[in-house]
Residue, then its C-alpha position, 0 to 999 in steps of 0.5 A: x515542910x511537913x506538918x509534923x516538922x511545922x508542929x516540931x518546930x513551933x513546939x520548941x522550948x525556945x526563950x522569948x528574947x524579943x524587942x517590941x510587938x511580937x504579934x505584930x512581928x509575927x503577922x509580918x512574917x505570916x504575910x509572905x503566906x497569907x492574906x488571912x492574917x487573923x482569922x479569929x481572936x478569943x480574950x487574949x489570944x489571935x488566931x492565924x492561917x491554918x497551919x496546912x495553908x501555910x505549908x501549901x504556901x511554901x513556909x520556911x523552916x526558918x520562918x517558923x524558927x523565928x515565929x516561935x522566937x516571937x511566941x507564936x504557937x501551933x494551936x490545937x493542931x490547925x492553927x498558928x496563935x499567938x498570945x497578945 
């Protein structure tokens, strides 16, 4: 995985169609990646691992097609967020 294709794949316009806690489901997934699952937080917005650590991490494809799913974002180039 690439950061350019990482990036691609979380910009994607995919529509939301989840059941229950995105963000939590979301951290489920991060945790096979990282210990750090939240590394800040602003009003209504958690931050992730930077997104070179996850790709370090060996990240699939697919869990990044399911992040998106659940609303997960990259933000500002390093990091995945999501709004909560």
């Amino acid at each position: 995985m690439t950061r350019e294709r990482l990036i691609e794949l979380l910009g994607q316009d995919i529509p939301g169609d989840w059941e229950g806690d995105n963000a939590y489901q979301g951290l489920q997934i991060l945790r096979k990646y990282t210990a750090n699952l939240i590394c800040g937080a602003d009003h209504d917005i958690i931050y992730s691992e930077n997104i070179d650590q996850l790709i370090k991490a060996g990240i699939t494809e697919n869990d990044c097609k399911e992040l998106r799913r659940l609303n997960w974002m990259v933000n500002d180039d390093e990091y995945l967020a999501c709004f909560v």
